[in-house]
Structure formats: C-alpha cells, structure tokens
N, C-alpha and C positions, 0 to 999 in steps of 0.2 A: 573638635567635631561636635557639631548638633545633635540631640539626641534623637529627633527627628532622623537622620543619616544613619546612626548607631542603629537605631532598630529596622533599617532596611535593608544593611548593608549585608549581601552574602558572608557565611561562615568563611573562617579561617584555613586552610586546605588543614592545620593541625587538628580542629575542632570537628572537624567533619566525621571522625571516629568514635566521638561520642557523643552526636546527635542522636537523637532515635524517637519512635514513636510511643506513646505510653496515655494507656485509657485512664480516665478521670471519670470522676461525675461535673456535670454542669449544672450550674444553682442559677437557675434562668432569671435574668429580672424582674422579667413581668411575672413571678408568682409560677410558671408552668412546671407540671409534675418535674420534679429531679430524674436525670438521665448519665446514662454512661455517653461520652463522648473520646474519641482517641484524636490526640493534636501528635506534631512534631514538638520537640522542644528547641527552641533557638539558644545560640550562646550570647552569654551578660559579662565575657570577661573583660573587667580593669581599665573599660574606658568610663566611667561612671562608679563613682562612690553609694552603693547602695546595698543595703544587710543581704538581698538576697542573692547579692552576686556571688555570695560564697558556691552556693550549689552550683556554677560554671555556667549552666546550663538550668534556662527556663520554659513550661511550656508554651506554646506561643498564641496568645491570644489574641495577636493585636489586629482580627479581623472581628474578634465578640468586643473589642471595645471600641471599635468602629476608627481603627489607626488615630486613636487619639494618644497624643503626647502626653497629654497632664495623665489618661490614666494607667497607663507604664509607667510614667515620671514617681507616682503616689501608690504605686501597688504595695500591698503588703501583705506577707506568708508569714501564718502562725501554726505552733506545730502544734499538734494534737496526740500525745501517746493512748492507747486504747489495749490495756492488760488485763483485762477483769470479763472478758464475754464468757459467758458458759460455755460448755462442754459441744453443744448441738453449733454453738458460732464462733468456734473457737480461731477458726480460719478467719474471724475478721477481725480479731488483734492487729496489732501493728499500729506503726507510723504513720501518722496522716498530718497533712499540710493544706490548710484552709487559703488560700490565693486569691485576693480581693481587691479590687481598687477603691483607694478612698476619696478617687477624685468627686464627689457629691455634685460639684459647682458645673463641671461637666457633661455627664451623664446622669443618667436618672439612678433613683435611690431602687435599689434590688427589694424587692418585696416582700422575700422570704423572710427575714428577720422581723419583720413590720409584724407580719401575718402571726409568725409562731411566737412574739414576746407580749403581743399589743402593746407596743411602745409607739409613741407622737413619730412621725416619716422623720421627722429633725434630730431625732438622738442617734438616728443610724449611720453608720459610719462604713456601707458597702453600696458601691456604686456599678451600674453593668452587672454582665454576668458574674458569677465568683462561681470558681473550680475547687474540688476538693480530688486532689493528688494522694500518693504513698512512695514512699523512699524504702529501699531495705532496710532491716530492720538494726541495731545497733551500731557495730565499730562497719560497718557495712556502708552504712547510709552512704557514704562518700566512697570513691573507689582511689585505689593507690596512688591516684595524680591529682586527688581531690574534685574528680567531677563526679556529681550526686549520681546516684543508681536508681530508676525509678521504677515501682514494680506497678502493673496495673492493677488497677481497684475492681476486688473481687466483685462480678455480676451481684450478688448476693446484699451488697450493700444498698443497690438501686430496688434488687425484686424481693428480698424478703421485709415480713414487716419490721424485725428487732434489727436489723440495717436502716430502714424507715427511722426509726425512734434514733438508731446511731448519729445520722446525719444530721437530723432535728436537733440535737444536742451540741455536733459540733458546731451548729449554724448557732445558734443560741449561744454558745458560749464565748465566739467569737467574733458576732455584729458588732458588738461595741465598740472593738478597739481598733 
C-alpha cells in the first residue's frame, strides 16, 4: 500500500473509538502570531515503520501540509517535559510534543525558528506549519490498548506572556533536530 493511499484511506471501524478531536497550538510558517487550533487525529497503525506510530493515533495535518507525501513521510515529534512553571503557571506543566516536518526540499522552511534563533534559513530543519500537542501526563500518556491520550493545550500557553516565552523555548529547543 502507498503511503499516499495510507494517509487517505478511512479509519478502521476498531479505530474509530479512539479518534477524537484535540486543541494544539499552530507554529504558522510564515512567522504569524502562534494560535490555538483544534484538528482530528487520524490513525498511523502498522502499515509503515515510523517512531511516531507508537501514539496509534496522530493529529491530522495533512491539509496544513498541503497533502504532501514527503511531509508525513519526514514528520517528526519530539517530546518536551515542562515541571518547573511557578505556582501563578503551574497548570501549564505537562507533557508537550513539538510535531514538525522536516521535509525542507518540499515545503518552505517555518520561520519561527529562523526569527527567534537568528540562525542562516539552511540550518533549520522544520518545514510547513509545526503543531505543539500535550498527551497526559505520566503512566497515562498511552491508554490500556496503547493509544495516546491527548489533552488540549491550555488557552494560557497561546494568551499569556510566561506561555509566550514557554513556546519560544520549545520552538528553540527543538528546530534543530
């Protein structure tokens, strides 16, 4: 099966109980302020060898990366653990998963990392939009059959400013790779 096929092909009638909807932030290409955005997630299971098929189930982007092949083929989710917020943002601890394509060659280079590292557009390694997701939090993340649990990303992260500087951080710490 093409993977073209794979990422069109309706859910599983098994899969279909653990689809669901779940808010992100979106890391726009063109540089535009960061936003909360709510996708579906589609299911990644076992027809393709790829680390993020663990979570069963991925959000579904493939209309922000304009149904291109190479950049599902190249996506890559890095995780962010976040335990140290103060007391006033302590609700924005947690598990966060940075969701980025590295297809360069494809799509244009995301601007955010460009803008917040001043690094050369050629060392970046995030293509299209990139999403920043949250999973529950510990033995949690994954539910009893092993599909990921996904909690939506506190408003807070997009409107406050120490969510501001949060995101900034994860974006930084994670263009590179």
């Amino acid at each position: 099966m093409s993977l073209s096929k794979m990422i069109e092909e309706p859910p599983h009638p098994e899969e279909m109980s653990h689809l669901m909807y779940t808010t992100m932030v979106c890391v726009p290409r063109l540089g535009y302020p960061l936003c909360l955005i709510t996708l579906p997630t589609v299911g990644v299971t076992a027809t393709t060898r790829h680390p993020s098929n663990r979570l069963k189930h991925l959000p579904n982007v493939k209309r922000h990366w304009h149904f291109n092949i190479e950049a599902w083929a190249q996506r890559n989710i890095i995780r962010y653990q976040v335990t140290r917020m103060t007391k006033r943002y302590k609700h924005l601890n947690g598990t966060y998963y940075m969701f980025k394509s590295r297809a360069v060659r494809y799509m244009s280079i995301n601007r955010w990392p460009t803008r917040l590292l001043n690094l050369p557009i050629t060392t970046v390694k995030m293509a299209g939009d990139a999403f920043v997701f949250s999973l529950a939090d510990g033995d949690q993340e994954l539910d009893a059959n092993g599909w990921a649990n996904y909690v939506d990303v506190d408003p807070d992260l997009v409107r406050s400013e120490r969510g501001q500087i949060l995101l900034e951080k994860i974006i930084k710490d994670t263009a590179p790779l």
